[in-house]
C-alpha positions as CSV (number, residue, x, y, z in Angstrom):
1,X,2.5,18.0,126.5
2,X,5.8,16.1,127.2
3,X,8.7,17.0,125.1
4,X,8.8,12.7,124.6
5,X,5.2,12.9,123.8
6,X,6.2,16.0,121.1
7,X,8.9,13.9,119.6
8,X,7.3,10.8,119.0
9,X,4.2,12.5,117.8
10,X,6.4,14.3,115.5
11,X,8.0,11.4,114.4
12,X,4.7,9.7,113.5
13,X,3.9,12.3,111.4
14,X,7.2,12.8,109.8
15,X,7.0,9.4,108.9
16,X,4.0,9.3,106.4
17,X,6.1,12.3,105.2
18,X,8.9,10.3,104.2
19,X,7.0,7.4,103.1
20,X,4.7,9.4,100.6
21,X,8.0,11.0,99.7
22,X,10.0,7.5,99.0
23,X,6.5,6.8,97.1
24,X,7.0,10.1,94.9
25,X,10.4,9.0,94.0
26,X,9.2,5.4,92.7
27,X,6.5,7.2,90.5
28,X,8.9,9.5,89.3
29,X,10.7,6.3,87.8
30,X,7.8,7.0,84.9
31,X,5.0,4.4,83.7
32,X,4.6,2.5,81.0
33,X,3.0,3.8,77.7
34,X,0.8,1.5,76.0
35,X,0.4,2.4,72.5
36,X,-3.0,2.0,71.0
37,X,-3.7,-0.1,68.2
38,X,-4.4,1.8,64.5
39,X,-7.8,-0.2,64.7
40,X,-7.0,-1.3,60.9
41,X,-5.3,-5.1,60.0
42,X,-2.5,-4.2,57.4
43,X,-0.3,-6.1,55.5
44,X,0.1,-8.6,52.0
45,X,1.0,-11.8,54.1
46,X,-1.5,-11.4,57.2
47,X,-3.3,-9.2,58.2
48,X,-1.6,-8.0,61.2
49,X,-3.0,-5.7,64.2
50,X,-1.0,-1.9,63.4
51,X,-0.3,0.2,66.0
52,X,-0.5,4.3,65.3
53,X,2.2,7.4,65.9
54,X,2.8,10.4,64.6
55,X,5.6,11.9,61.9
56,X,6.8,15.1,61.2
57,X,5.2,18.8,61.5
58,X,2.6,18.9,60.6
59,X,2.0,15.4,61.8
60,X,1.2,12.8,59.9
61,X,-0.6,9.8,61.5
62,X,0.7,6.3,60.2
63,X,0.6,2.6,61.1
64,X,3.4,0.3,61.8
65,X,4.3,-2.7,63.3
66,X,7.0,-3.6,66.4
67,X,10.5,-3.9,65.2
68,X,11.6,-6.3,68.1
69,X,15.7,-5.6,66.5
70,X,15.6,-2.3,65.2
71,X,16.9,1.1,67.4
72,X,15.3,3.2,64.2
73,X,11.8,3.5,63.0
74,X,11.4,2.4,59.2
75,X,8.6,4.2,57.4
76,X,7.3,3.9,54.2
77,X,8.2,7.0,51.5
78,X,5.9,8.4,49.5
79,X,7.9,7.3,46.7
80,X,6.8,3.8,47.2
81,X,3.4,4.2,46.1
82,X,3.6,6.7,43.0
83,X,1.6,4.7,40.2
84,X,-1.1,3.0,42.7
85,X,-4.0,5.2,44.3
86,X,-4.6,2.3,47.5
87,X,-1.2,1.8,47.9
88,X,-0.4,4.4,50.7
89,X,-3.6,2.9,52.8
90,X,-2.5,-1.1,52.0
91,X,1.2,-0.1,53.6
92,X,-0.4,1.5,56.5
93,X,0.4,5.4,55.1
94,X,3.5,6.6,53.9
95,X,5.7,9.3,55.0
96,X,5.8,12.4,53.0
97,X,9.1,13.8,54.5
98,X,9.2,17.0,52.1
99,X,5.6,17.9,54.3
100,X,7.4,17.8,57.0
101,X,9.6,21.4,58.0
102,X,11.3,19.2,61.3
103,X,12.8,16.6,58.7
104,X,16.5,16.4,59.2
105,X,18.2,14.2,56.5
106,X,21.5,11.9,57.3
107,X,22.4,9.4,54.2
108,X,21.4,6.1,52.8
109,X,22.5,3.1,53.9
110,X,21.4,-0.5,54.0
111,X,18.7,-1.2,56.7
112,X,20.0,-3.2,59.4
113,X,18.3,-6.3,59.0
114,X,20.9,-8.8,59.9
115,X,18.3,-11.9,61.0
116,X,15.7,-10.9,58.7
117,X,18.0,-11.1,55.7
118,X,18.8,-14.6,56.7
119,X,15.3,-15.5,55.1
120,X,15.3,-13.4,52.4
121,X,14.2,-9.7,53.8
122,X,16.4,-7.0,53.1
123,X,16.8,-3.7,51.9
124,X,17.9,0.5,51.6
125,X,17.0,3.5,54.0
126,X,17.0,7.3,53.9
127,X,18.0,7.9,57.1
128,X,17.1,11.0,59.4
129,X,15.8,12.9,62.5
130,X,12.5,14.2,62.3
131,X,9.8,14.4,65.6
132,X,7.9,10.9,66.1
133,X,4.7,10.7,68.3
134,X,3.5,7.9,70.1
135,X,-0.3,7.3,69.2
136,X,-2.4,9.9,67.5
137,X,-3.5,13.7,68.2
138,X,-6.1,12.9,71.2
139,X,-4.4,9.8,72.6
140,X,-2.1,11.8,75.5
141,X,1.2,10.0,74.9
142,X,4.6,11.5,74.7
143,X,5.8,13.1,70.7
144,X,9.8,13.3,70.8
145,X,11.8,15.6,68.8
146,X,15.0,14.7,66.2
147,X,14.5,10.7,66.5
148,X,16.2,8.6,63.7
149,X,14.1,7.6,61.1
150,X,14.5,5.3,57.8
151,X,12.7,5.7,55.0
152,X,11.9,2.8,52.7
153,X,11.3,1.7,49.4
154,X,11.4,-1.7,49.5
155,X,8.4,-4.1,49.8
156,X,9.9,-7.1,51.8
157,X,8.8,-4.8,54.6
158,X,5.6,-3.5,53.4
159,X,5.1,-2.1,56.7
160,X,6.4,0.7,58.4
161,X,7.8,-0.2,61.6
162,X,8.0,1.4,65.5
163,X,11.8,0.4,67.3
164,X,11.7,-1.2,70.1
165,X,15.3,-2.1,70.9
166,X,16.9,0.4,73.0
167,X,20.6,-0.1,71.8
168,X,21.9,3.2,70.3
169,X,22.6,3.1,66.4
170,X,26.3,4.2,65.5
171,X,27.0,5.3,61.6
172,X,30.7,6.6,61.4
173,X,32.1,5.0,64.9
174,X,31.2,3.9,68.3
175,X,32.0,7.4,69.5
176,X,28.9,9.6,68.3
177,X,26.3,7.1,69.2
178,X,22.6,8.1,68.2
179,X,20.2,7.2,71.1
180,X,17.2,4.9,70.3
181,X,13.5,6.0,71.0
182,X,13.0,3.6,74.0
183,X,16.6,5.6,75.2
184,X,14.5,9.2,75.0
185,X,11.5,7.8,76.2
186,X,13.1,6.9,79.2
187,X,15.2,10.4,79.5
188,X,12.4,12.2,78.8
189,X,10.0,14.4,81.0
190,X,7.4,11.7,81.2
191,X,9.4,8.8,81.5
192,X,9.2,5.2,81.0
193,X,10.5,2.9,83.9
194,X,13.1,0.8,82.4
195,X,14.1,-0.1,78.9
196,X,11.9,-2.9,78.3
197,X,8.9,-4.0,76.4
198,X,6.1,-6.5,75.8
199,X,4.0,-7.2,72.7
200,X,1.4,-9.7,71.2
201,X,-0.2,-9.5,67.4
202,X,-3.5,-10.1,68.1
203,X,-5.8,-12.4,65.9
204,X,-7.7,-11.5,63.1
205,X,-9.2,-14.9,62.5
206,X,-10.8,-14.8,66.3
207,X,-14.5,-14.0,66.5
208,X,-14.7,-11.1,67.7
209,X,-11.4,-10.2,66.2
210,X,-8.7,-9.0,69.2
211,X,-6.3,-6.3,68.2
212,X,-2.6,-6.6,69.5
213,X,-1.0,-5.0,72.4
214,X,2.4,-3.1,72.5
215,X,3.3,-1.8,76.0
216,X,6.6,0.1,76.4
217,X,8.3,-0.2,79.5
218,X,5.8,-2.9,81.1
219,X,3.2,-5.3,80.3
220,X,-0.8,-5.7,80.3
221,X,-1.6,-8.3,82.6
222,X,-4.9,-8.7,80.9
223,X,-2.8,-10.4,77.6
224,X,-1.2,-13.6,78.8
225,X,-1.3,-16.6,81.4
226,X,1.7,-15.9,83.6
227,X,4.4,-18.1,84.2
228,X,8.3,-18.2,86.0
229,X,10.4,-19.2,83.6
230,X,12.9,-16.4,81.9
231,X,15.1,-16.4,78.5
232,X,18.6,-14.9,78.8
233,X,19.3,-13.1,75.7
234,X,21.3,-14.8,73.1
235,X,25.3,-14.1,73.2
236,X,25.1,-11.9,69.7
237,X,23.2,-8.5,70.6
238,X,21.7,-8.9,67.1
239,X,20.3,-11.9,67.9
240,X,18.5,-11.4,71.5
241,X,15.7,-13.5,71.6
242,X,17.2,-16.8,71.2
243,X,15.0,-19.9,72.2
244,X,15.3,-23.7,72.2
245,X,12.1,-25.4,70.5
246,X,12.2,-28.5,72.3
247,X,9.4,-30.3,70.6
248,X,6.4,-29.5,68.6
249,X,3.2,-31.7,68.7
250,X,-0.4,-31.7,67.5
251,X,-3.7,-33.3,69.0
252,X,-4.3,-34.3,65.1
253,X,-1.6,-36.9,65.1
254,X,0.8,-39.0,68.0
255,X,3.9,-38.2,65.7
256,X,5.9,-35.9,66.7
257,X,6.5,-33.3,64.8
258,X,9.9,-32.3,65.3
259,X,12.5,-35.4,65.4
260,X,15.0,-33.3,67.6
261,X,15.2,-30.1,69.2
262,X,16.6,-26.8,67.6
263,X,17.6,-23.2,68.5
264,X,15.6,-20.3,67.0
265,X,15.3,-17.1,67.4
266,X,12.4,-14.5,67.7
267,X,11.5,-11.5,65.4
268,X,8.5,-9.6,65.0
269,X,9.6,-8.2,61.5
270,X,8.6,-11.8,60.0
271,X,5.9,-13.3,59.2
272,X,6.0,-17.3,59.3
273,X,7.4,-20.0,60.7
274,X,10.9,-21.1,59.3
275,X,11.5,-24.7,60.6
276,X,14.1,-27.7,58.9
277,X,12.7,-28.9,55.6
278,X,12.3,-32.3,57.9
279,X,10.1,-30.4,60.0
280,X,8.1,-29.3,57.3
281,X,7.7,-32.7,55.7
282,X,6.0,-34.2,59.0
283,X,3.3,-30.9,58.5
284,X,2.6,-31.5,55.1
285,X,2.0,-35.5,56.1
286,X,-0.2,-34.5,59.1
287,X,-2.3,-31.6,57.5
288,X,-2.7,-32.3,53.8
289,X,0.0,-29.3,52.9
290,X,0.9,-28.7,49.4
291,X,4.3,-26.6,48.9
292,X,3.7,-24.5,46.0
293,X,7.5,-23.9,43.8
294,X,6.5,-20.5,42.5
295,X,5.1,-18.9,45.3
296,X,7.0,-20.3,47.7
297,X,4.3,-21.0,50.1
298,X,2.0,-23.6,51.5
299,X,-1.0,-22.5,49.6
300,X,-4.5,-23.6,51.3
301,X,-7.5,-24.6,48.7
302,X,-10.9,-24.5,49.8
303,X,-11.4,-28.2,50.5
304,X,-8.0,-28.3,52.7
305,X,-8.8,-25.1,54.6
306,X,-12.9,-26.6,55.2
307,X,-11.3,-29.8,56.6
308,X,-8.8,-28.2,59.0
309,X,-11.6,-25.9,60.3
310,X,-14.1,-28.5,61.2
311,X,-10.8,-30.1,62.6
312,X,-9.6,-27.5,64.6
313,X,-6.3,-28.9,64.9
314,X,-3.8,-27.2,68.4
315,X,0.0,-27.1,67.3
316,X,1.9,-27.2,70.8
317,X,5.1,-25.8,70.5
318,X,7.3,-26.4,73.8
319,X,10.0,-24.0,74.0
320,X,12.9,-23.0,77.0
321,X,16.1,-21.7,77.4
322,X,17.8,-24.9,76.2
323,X,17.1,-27.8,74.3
324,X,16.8,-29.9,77.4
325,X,15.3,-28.7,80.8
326,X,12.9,-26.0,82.1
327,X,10.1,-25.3,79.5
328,X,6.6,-23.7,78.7
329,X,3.9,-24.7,76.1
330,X,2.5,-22.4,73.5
331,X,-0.6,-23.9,72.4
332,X,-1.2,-22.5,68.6
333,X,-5.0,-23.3,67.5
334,X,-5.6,-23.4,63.8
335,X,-6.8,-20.0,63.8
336,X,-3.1,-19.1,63.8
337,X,-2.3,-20.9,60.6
338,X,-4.7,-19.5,58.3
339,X,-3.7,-15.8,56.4
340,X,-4.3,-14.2,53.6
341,X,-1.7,-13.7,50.9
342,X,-2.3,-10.7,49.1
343,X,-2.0,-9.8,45.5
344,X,1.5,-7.9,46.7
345,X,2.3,-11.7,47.7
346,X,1.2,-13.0,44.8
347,X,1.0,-11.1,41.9
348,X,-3.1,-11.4,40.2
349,X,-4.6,-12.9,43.0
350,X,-4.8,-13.7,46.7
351,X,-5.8,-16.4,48.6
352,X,-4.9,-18.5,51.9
353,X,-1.9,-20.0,52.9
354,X,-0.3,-22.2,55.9
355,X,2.6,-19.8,57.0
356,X,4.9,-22.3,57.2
357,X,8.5,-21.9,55.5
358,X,11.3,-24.2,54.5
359,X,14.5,-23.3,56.1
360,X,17.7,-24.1,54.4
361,X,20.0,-24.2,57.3
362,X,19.7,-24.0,60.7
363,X,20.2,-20.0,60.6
364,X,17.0,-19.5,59.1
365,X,14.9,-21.2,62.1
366,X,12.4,-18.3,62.9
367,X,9.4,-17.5,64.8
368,X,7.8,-14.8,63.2
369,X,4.2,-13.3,64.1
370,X,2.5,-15.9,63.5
371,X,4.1,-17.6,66.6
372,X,3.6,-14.3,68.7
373,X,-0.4,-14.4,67.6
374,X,-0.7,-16.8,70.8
375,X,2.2,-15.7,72.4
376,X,2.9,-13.0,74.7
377,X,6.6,-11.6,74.8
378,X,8.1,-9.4,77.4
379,X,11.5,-7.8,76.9
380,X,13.6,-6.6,79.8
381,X,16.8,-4.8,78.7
382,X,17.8,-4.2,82.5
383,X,18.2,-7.7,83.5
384,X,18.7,-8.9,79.6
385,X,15.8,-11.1,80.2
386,X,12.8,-11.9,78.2
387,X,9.9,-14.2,78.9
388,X,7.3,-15.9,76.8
389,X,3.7,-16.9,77.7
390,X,0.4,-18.6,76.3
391,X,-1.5,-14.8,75.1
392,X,-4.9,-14.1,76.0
393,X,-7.8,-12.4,74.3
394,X,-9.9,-10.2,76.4
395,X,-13.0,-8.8,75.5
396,X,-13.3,-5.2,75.0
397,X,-15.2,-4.7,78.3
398,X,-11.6,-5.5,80.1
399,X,-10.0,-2.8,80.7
400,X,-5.7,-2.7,80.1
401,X,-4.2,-3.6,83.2
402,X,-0.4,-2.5,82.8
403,X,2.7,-3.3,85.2
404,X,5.7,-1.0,85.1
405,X,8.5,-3.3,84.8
406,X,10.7,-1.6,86.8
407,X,14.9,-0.7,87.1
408,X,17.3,-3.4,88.1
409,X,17.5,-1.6,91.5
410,X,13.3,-2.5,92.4
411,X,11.5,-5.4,93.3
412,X,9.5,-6.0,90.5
413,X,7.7,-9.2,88.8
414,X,10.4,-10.0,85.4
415,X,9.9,-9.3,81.8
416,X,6.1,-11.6,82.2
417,X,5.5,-11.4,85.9
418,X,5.2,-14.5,87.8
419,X,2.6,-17.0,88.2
420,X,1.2,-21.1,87.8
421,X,4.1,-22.1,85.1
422,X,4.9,-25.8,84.4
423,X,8.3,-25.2,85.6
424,X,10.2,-24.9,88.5
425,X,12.5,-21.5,87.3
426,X,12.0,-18.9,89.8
427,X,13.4,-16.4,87.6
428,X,10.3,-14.5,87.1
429,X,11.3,-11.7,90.3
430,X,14.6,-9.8,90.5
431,X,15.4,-8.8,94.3
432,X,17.2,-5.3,95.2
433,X,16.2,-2.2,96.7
434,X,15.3,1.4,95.3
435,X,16.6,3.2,92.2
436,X,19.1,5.5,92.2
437,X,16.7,8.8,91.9
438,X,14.5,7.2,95.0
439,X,17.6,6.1,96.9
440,X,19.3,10.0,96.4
441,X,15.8,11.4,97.0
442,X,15.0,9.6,100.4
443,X,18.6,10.3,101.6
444,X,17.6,13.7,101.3
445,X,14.4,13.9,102.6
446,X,15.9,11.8,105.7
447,X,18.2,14.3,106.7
448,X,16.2,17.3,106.1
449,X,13.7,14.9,108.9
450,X,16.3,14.3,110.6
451,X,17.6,17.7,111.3
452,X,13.4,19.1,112.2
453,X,13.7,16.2,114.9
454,X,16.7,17.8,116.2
455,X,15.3,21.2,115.9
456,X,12.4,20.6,117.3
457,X,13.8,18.6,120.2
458,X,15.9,21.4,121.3
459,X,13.2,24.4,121.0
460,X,11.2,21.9,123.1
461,X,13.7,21.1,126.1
462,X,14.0,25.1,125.6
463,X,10.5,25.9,126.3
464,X,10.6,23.3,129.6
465,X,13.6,24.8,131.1
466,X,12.3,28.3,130.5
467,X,8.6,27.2,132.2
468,X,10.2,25.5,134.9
469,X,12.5,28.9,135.7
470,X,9.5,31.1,135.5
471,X,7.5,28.5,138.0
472,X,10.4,29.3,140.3
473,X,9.3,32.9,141.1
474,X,5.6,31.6,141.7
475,X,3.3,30.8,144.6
476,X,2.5,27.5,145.4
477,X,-1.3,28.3,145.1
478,X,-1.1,29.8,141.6
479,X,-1.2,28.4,138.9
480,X,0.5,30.5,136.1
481,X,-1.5,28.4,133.3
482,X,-4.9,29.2,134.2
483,X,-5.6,26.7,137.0
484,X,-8.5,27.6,139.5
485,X,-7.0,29.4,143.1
486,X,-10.1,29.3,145.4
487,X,-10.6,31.3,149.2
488,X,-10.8,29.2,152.2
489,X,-13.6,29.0,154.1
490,X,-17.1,30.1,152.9
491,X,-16.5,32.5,151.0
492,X,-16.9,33.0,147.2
493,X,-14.5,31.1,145.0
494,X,-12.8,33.2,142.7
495,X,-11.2,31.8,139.3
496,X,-7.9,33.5,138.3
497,X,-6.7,33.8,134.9
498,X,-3.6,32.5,133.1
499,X,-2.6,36.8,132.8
500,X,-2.7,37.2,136.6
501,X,0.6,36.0,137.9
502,X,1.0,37.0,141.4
503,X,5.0,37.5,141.4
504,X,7.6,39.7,142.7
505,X,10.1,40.6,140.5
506,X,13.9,39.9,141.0
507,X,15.1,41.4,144.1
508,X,12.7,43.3,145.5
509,X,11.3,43.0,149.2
510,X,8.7,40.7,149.3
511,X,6.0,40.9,151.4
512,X,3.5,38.2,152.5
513,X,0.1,38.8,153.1
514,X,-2.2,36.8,154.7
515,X,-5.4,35.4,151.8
516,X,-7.9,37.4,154.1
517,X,-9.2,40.3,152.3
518,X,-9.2,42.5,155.1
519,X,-5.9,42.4,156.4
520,X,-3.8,45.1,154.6
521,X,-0.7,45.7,156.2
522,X,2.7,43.1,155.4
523,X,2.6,40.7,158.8
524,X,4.5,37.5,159.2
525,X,2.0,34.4,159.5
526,X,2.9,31.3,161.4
527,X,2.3,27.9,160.4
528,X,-1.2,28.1,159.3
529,X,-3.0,26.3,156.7
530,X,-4.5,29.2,155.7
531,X,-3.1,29.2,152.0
532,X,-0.4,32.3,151.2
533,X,-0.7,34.5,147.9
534,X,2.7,36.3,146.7
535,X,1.9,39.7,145.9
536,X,4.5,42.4,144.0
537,X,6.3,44.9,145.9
538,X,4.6,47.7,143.8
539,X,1.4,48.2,144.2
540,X,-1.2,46.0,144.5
541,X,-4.1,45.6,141.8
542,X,-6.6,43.0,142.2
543,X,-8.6,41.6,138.8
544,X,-12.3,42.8,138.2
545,X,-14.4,39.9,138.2
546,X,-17.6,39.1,136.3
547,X,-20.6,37.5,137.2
548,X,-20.9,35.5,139.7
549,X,-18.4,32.6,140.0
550,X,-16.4,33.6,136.8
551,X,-12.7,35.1,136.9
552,X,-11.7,37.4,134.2
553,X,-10.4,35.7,131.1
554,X,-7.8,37.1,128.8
555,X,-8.1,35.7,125.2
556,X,-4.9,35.5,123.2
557,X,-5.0,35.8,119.4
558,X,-4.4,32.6,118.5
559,X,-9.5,10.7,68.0
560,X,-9.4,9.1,65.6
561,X,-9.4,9.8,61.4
562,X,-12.3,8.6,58.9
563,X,-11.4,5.1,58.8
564,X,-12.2,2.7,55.7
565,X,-15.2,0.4,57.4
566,X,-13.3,-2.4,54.7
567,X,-10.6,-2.5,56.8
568,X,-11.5,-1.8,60.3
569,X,-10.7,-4.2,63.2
570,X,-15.0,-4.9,64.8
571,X,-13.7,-4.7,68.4
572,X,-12.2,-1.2,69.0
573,X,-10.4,-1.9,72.5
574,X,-10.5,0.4,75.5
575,X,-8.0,3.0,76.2
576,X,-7.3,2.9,79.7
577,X,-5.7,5.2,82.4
578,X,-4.0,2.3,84.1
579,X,-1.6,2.8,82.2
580,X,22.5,3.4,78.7
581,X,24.7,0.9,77.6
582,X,28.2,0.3,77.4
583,X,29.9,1.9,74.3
584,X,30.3,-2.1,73.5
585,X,26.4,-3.2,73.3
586,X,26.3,-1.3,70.1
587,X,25.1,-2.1,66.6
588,X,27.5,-0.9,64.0
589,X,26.7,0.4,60.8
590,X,29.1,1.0,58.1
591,X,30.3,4.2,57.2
592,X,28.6,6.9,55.5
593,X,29.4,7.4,51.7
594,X,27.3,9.4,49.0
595,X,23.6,8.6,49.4
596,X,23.7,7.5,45.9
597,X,25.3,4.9,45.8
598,X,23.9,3.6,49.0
599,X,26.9,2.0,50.7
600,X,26.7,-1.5,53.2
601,X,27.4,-1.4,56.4
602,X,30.6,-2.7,58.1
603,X,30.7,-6.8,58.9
604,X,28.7,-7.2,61.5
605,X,30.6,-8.3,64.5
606,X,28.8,-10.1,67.4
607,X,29.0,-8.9,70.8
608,X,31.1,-11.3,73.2
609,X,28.6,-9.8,75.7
């Protein structure tokens, strides 16, 4: 074969090489881990969809909700629940730290909770390091040693909660930061693409009831209507998902239902709905609500609650970036607006209520999970990003269908993917080329290619010069690869092998012979076309044929735990297969004192970003 033909054929091949190696690289970036719900619906002011790690060694398997601002997981001590025999299964477990011989403790402090104490939610951690799985034993997802923990006492969060904010925690100064979870998860062995999540809580009043979904590092396609339209985050790092709520309307009324638009802000650690008092006034005129003093809370009677259901009234929020401009609809059926207060809540009883709050000022303007029940949210820390969409509820014949959400450096659909929005933002897909660990990886495997091309180019050219030199010494009636040589004239044709060159060798005397088999002696032959066989000086040995017609030929070598039927979910979804920041995007803490007396942390400083 040609040495052109050898190169390009080799350059075909080497080809798929480097593409399947480029391909490597991108799947080396990690995938997304979707966490699978606890099957249970927790909580005194829901219930809410749980989702289910892993604590400690021995582990201990608890439930907890997303902690959209938090970089530490908050879990509920033992300590909470020492005079109530239910209460450790109504607050999703609690952690029994002194079972656990991987518990490392740091100090008390005051959680970090500087939204949610804007409407009233607050309260003290033990902090510490102690090993934190993802899912339970059987589900196959990553277990990470020495992450910070906080242990809790207090019920505002009654809870435990998973981080989900990758921003590393500082205690004593910006200089010793603590990395997050969604940090190790993405420096781990099996990473996650990008620092990024997405989330949505499910509904327990749908029929069959849907369980949430809480994907790290992507999204499940299955979960939401796609749109184009992205959120930056807000200027403060403590307050990221910042939103304009542009107007809200209902189908059970042509009055508006907000006179002018506002800015809120997202947080899954909150329940309700915190709107102006004006707001609230236009729901309690549309619906029938009654604000109840001592509670607190829109309480729902039997009557009310009938009359909305036969109702069915939609709530439409319409929410962008600003108060004017590009926007998408969240449609909010009155399945969302219906939960049970427990007796936690309320002291001797329980009973329904319209999760609906007065805010006092424009600080406390909040959508809590009671928006995020027909939302979708997807969070992308790369691009500081995130995008909201109308959520779905798939049955639990769908299968997950999860999207990496890849590095700033890919090509990847933003924090919701793209798709049929009513906007014209097309912020939904971030252009660039590979990451840096594909980029370094094909750079190598290009020059090692680059340099077999070479190599094999100049052992090719080798082999053609040396063939053509050895031709030189040859006859032009042999063939030294094997060709036929036949005998003129009638007689029998005789096939000679690739092994029996005809040649003299170097400088020797040659001696031409005519091809006649009977003529012995070396005689000069004149211009015949008789054809001429070289023959070595030496003596002359003539190959041993076989058979008749045929030359000699010389061959060369060539699970889950007892669970309470009470309180499980009735639609068990399917686990599927398919599925560092700057020293200033830190959240400060204050100072460590003794644990006793519990100090605050420092005056929180926003971020100028």
């Amino acid at each position: 074969m040609p040495v052109a033909e050898w190169v390009r054929c080799l350059a075909t091949l080497l080809s798929f090489a480097i593409f399947a190696f480029g391909a490597q690289n991108v799947t080396n970036l990690g995938k997304p881990v979707s966490i699978p719900a606890s099957q249970y619906w927790d909580g005194k002011d829901g219930p809410w969809s749980t989702f289910r790690i892993e604590v400690g060694t021995v582990a201990q398997q608890i439930r907890v909700l997303p902690a959209s601002s938090q970089s530490s997981t908050w879990l509920v001590l033992s300590e909470a629940c020492t005079d109530d025999s239910s209460c450790s299964e109504n607050r999703g477990r609690v952690y029994q730290r002194d079972n656990s011989s991987t518990w490392e403790e740091y100090g008390s402090y005051e959680l970090n909770t500087f939204l949610e104490e804007r409407v009233g939610l607050d309260g003290d951690g033990l902090y510490g390091y102690d090993t934190l799985g993802l899912g339970w034993t059987g589900d196959d997802l990553p277990s990470l040693e020495h992450q910070l923990l906080a242990g809790i006492l207090t019920e505002d969060f009654y809870i435990g909660s998973l981080a989900v904010n990758p921003r590393p925690t500082n205690f004593t100064n910006f200089n010793d930061p603590i990395p997050s979870l969604i940090q190790s998860l993405k420096n781990s062995n099996t990473p996650i693409p990008s620092s990024s999540w997405s989330y949505t809580a499910g509904g327990y009043n749908l029929s069959p009831k849907v369980f949430g979904s809480l994907v790290l590092g992507g999204y499940d396609t299955t979960r939401f209507t796609p749109n184009d339209l992205t959120f930056p985050f807000g200027a403060d790092i403590s307050l990221d998902f910042q939103v304009a709520i542009q107007s809200i309307t209902t189908n059970a009324s042509d009055t508006s239902l907000l006179s002018n638009g506002i800015i809120s802000y997202l947080d899954t650690l909150v329940a309700e709905i915190w709107l102006p008092t004006a707001a609230c006034k236009k729901f309690e005129d549309t619906f029938g609500l009654v604000w109840d003093d001592q509670s607190e809370l829109y309480l729902l009677n039997d009557s009310l609650h009938d009359s909305l259901l036969s109702k069915n009234p939609v709530i439409s929020f319409k929410l962008g970036p600003e108060v004017n401009g590009d926007s998408v609809t969240i449609d909010l059926p009155y399945w969302n607006w219906y939960l049970t207060a427990t007796s936690a809540l309320l002291g001797n009883h329980s009973g329904l209520y319209f999760p609906l709050k007065r805010a006092a000022n424009d600080s406390q303007y909040v959508l809590g999970r009671t928006f995020l029940q027909s939302a979708h949210i997807s969070a992308d820390y790369e691009r500081n990003v995130f995008n909201l969409s109308q959520a779905l509820y798939p049955s639990t014949s769908t299968s997950e269908s999860i999207v990496a959400i890849l590095p700033i450096l890919e090509e990847t659909p933003g924090a919701g993917g793209g798709g049929n929005g009513n906007n014209n933002n097309p912020g939904g897909k971030s252009s660039s080329g590979l990451g840096t660990g594909a980029i370094a990886g094909i750079a190598v495997g290009g020059a090692i290619i680059a340099l077999a091309i070479a190599a094999v180019t100049f052992i090719l050219r080798r082999r053609r010069k040396r063939t053509k030199e050895e031709e030189a010494h040859e006859l032009e009636d042999t063939d030294a690869h094997g060709n036929r040589a036949e005998m003129s004239g009638d007689e029998l044709k005789h096939e000679v092998d690739a092994g029996m060159r005809h040649e003299v060798g170097g400088d020797q005397y040659k001696a031409e012979l005519s091809a006649l088999a009977d003529q012995q002696k070396p005689a000069e032959i004149d211009g015949s076309t008789r054809p001429i066989f070289e023959m070595p000086a030496g003596e002359i040995k003539f190959a041993e044929m076989e058979g008749e017609g045929h030359g000699h030929v010389d061959k060369k070598s060539p699970m889950f735990p007892d669970v309470n039927p009470d309180r499980r979910g009735t639609d068990a979804t399917n686990n599927s297969d398919a599925f560092g920041y700057a020293e200033d995007d830190l959240t400060p803490l204050t100072p460590p004192t003794h644990p006793v007396q519990r100090p605050r942390w420092e005056e929180h400083h926003p971020d100028p970003r």
